[in-house]
LOTI-514934 format. One line per 5 residues: number of its first residue (from 0); their letters; for each residue x, y, z of N, C-alpha, C. Coordinates in steps of 0.02 Angstrom, whole numbers. Layout:
N
NUM	a	X,Y,Z,X,Y,Z,X,Y,Z  ...
This chain:
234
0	xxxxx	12163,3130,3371,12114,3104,3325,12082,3163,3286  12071,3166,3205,12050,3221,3183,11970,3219,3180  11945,3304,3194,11875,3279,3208,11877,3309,3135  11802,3281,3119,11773,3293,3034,11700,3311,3049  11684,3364,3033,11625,3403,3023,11592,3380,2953
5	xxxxx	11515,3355,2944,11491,3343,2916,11434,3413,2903  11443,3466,2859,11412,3511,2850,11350,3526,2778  11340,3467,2766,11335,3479,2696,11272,3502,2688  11224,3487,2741,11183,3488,2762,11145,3549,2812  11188,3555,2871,11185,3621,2906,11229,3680,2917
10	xxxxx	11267,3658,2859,11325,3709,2849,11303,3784,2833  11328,3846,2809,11323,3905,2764,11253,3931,2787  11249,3940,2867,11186,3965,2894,11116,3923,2893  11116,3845,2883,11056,3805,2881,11029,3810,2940  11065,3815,3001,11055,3829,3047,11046,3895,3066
15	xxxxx	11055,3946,3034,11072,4043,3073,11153,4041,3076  11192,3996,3052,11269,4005,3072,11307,3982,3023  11344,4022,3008,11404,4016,2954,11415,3918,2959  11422,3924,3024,11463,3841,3029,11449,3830,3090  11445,3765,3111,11410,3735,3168,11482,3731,3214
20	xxxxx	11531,3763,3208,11598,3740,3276,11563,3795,3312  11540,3839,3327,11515,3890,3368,11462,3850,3430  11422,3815,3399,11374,3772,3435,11392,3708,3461  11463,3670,3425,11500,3602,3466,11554,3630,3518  11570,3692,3506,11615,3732,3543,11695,3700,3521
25	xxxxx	11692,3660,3488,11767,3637,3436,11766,3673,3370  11811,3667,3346,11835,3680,3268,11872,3611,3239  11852,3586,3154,11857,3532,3149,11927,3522,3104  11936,3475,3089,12021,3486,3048,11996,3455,3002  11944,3445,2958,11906,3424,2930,11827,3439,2904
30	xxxxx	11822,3499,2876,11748,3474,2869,11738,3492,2775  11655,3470,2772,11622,3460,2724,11583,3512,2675  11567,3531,2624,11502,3568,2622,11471,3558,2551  11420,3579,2538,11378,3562,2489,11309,3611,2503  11261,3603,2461,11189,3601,2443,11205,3685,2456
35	xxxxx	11192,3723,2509,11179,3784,2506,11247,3832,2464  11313,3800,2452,11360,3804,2418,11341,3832,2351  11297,3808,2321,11264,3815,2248,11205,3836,2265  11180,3860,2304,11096,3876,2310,11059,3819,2274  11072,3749,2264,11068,3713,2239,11046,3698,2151
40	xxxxx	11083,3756,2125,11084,3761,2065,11112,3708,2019  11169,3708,2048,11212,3645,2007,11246,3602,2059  11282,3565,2063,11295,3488,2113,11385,3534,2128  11380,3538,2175,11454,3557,2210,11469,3523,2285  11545,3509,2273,11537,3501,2341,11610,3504,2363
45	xxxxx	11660,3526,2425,11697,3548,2440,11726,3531,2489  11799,3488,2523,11818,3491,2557,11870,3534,2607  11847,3553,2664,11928,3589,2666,11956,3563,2739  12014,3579,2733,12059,3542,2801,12109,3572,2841  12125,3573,2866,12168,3615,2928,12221,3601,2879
50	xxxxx	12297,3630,2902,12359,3628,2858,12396,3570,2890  12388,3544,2933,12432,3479,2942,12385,3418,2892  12336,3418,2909,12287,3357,2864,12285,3369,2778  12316,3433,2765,12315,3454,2709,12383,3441,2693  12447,3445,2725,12493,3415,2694,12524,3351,2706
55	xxxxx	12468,3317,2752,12476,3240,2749,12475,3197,2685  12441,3240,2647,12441,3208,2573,12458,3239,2541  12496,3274,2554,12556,3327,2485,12597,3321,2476  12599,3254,2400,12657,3245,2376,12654,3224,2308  12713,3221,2292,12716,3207,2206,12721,3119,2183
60	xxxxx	12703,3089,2238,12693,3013,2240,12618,2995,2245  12590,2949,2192,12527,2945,2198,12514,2910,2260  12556,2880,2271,12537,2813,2355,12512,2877,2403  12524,2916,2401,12521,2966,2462,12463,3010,2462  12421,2994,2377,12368,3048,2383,12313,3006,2420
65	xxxxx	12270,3083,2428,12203,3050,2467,12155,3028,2404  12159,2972,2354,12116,2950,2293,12035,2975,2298  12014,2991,2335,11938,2972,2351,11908,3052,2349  11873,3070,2332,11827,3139,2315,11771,3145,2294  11749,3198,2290,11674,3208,2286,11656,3220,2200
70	xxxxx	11609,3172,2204,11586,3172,2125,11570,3238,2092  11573,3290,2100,11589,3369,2091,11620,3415,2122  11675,3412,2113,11708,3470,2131,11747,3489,2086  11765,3572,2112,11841,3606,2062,11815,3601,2010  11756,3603,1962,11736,3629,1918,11728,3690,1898
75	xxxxx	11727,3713,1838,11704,3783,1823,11648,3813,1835  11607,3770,1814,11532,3807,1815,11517,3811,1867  11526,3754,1934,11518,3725,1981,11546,3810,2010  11593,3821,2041,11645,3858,2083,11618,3922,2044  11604,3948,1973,11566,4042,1980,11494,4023,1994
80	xxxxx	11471,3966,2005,11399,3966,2041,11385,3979,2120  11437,3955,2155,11462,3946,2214,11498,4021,2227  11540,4017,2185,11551,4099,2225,11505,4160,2220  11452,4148,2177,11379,4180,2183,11328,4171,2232  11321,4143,2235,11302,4097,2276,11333,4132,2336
85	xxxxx	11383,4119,2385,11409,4141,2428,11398,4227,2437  11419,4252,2366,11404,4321,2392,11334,4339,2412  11277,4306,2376,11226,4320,2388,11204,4294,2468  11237,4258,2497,11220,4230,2568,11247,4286,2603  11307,4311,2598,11331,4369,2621,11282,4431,2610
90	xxxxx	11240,4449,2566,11197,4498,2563,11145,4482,2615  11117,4421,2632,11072,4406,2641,11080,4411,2725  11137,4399,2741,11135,4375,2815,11178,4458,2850  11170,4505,2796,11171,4591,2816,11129,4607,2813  11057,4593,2794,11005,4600,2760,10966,4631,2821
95	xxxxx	10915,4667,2804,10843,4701,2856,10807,4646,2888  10814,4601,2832,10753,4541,2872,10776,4482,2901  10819,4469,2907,10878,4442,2945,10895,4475,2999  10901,4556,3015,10914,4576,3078,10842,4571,3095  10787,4559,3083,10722,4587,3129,10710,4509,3170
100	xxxxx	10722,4469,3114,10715,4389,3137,10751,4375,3210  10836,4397,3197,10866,4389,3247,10848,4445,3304  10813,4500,3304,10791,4513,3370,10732,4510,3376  10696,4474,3364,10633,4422,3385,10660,4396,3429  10742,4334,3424,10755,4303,3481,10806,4338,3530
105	xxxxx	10786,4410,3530,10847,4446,3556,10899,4458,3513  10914,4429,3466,10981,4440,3476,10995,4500,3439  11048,4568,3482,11048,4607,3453,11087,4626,3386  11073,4664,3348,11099,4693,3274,11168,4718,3279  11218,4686,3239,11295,4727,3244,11276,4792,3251
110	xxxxx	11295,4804,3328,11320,4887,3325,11394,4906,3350  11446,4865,3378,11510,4872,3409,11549,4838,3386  11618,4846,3425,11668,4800,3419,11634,4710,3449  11655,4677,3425,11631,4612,3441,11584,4589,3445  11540,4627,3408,11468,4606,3424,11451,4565,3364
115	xxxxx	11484,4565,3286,11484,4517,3252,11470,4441,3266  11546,4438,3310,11555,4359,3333,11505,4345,3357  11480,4388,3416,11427,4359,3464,11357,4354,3447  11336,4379,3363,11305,4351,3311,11312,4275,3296  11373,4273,3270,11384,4201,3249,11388,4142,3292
120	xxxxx	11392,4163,3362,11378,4105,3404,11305,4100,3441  11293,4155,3417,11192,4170,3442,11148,4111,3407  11128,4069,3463,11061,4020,3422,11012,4074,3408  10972,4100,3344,10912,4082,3322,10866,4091,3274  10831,4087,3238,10773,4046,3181,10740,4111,3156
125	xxxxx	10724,4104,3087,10662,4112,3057,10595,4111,3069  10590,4050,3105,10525,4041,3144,10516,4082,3214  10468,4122,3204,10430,4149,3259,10446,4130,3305  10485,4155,3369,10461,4139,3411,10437,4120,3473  10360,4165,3442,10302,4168,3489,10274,4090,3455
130	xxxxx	10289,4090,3399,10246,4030,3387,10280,3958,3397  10326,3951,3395,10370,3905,3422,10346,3895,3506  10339,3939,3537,10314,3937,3607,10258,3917,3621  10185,3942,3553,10123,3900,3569,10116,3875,3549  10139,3821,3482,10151,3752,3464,10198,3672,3529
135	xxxxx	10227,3729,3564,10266,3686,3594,10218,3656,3686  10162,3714,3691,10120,3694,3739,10066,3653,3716  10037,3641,3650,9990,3609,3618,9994,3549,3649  9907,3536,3661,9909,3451,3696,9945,3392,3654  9974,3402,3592,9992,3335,3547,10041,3353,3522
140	xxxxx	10072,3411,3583,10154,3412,3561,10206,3399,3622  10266,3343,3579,10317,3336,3649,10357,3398,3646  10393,3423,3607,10428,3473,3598,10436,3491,3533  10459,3569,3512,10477,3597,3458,10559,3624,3486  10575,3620,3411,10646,3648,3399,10659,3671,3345
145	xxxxx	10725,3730,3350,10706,3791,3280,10760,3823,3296  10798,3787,3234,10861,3824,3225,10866,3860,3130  10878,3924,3145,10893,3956,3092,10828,3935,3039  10837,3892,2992,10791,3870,2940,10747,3807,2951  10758,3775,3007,10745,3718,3023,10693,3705,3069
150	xxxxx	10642,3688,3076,10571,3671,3127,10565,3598,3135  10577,3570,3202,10549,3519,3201,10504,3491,3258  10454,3478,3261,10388,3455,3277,10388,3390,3311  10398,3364,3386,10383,3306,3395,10319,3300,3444  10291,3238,3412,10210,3237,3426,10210,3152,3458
155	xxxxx	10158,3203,3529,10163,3145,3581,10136,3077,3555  10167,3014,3542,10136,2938,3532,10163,2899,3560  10136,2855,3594,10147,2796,3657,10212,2744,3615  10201,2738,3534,10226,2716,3507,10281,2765,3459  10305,2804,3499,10334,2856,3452,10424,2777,3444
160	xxxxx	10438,2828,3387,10514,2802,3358,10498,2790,3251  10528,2777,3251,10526,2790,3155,10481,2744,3135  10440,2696,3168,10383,2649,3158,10314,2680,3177  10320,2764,3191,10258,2787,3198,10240,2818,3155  10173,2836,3145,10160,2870,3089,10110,2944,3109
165	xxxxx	10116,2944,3183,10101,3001,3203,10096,3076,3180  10160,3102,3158,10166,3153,3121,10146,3157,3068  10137,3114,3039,10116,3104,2942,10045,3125,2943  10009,3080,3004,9943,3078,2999,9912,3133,3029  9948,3166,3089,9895,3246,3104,9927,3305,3070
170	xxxxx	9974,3301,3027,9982,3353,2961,9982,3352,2897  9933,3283,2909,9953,3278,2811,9909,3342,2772  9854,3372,2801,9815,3414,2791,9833,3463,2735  9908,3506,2768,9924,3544,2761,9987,3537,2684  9985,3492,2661,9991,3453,2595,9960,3482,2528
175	xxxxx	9892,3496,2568,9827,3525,2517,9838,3611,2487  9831,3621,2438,9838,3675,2431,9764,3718,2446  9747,3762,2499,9705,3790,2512,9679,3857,2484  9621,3854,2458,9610,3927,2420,9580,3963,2475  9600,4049,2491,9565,4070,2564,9478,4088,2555
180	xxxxx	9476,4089,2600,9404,4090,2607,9365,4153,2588  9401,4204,2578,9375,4287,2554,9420,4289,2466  9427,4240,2457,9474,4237,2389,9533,4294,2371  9563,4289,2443,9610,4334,2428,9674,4299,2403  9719,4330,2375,9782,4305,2363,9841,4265,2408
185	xxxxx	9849,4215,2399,9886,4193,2458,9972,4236,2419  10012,4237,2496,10088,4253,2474,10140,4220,2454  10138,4166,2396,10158,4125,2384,10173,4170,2300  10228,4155,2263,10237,4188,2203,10161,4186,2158  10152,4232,2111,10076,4220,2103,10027,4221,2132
190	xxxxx	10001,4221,2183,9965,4237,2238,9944,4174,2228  9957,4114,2226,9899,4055,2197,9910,4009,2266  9865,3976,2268,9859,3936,2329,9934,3881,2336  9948,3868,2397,10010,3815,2398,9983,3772,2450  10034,3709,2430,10021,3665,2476,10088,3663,2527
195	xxxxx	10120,3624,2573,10164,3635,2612,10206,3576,2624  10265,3565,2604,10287,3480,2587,10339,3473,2670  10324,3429,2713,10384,3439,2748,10395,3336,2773  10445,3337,2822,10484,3256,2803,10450,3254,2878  10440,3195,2874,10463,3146,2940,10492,3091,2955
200	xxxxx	10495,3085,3018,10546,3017,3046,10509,2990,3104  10469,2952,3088,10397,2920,3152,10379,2992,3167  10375,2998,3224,10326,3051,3264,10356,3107,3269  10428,3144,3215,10449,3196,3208,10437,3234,3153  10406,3279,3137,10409,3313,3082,10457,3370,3061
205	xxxxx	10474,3373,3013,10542,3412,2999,10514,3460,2933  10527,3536,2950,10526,3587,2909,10579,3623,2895  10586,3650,2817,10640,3694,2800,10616,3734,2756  10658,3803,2785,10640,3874,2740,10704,3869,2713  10683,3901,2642,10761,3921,2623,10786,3989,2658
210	xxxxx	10834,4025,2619,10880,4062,2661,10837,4148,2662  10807,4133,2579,10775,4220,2554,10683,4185,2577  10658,4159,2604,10586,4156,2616,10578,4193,2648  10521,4251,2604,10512,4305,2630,10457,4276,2686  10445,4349,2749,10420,4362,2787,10352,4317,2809
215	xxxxx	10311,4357,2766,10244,4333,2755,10232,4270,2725  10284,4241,2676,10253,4158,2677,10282,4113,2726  10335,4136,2783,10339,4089,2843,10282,4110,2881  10256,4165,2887,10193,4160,2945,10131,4121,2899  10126,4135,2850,10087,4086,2819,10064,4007,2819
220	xxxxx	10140,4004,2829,10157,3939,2836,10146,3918,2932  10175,3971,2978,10145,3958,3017,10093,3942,3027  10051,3986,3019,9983,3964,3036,9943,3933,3021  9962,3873,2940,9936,3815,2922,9949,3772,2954  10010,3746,2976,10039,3703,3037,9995,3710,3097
225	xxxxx	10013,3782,3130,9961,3785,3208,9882,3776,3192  9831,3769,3117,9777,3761,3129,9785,3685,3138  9828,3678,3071,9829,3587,3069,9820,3531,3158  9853,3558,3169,9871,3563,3252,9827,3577,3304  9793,3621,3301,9752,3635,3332,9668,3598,3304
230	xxxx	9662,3574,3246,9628,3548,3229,9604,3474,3242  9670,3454,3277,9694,3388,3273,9678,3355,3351  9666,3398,3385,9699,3394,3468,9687,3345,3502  9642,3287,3473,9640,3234,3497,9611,3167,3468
């Protein structure tokens, strides 16, 4: 049976990882990609397939093609955006602030033979964390999780499931764009106050950094969340 990786989403390091077969411990004969493909500049999207699934449909008979594709692909503009795009992910994930992140969670900096790989199968995040650890003891938290670019927040409700509105309601706060209190510059482009947009699903809240968010506006961002939070506690 061929497996099919759906990446379009946590593909190209959304997670801290090139590609998620490192973390299912398979490789797929099938997978997907999109959105970080284009730094989401322009609409791309890409399939690729092992060489047997790839010449299951290689032939000069239309009955035999696979008809069905992605409403952008194999374009021009599309594919030198994307291969920009790519190189610049490649700068980024050699980058200073990318190795300091990853030994926050340990994990150490290519220095040997094989120590690459054991990068690419290393879980971990952007997010702090120390702060991932004292968000995750907070009285009105069930658990946190934090992979690569990704934070997500679940907050204890008797009625938790996608009919709660738990999460919405002890962070909507942080929505607000806050001016600081000594009128200093916040680290946001411009120094100008921001607000902080993130999703939920009932009593989960879901955050994403992009790939270049510098330093100082994820702790920023931390610590609007942990007051929100701490503000909230019962």
């Amino acid at each position: 049976m061929p497996v099919i990786f759906d990446e379009v989403f946590v593909g190209l390091y959304r997670l801290g990882l090139p590609t998620t077969h490192s973390l299912l411990g398979t490789s797929p004969d099938i997978s997907v990609h999109a959105k970080i493909l284009t730094g989401g500049l322009v609409p791309l999207a890409a399939t690729l397939t092992s060489d047997s699934i790839y010449r299951a449909f290689l032939s000069h008979d239309k009955v035999d093609a696979l008809l069905h594709g992605h409403s952008y692909t194999a374009y021009p503009v599309g594919c030198a955006v994307a291969r920009s795009a790519l190189e610049l992910v490649d700068r980024l994930a050699a980058s200073d602030e990318w190795s300091k992140a990853r030994e926050k969670w340990r994990i150490a900096p290519d220095s040997g033979p094989g120590s690459a790989g054991a990068q690419e199968r290393a879980v971990w995040s952007f997010w702090d964390p120390e702060f991932v650890n004292v968000v995750s003891h907070m009285d009105r938290v069930a658990e946190v999780m934090a992979f690569g670019t990704v934070l997500s927040i679940k907050i204890k409700d008797d009625a938790a499931g996608y009919q709660s509105h738990s999460a919405r309601v002890l962070l909507e706060s942080i929505k607000m764009a806050v001016h600081a209190s000594d009128d200093s510059l916040s680290p946001a482009p411009g120094g100008s106050p921001f607000g902080i947009h993130y999703r939920t699903l009932g009593n989960v809240a879901y955050f994403m950094l992009s790939l270049n968010t510098p330093s100082n506006v994820i702790r920023a961002v931390e610590e609007r969340v942990w007051k929100s939070l701490q503000n909230n506690r019962r």
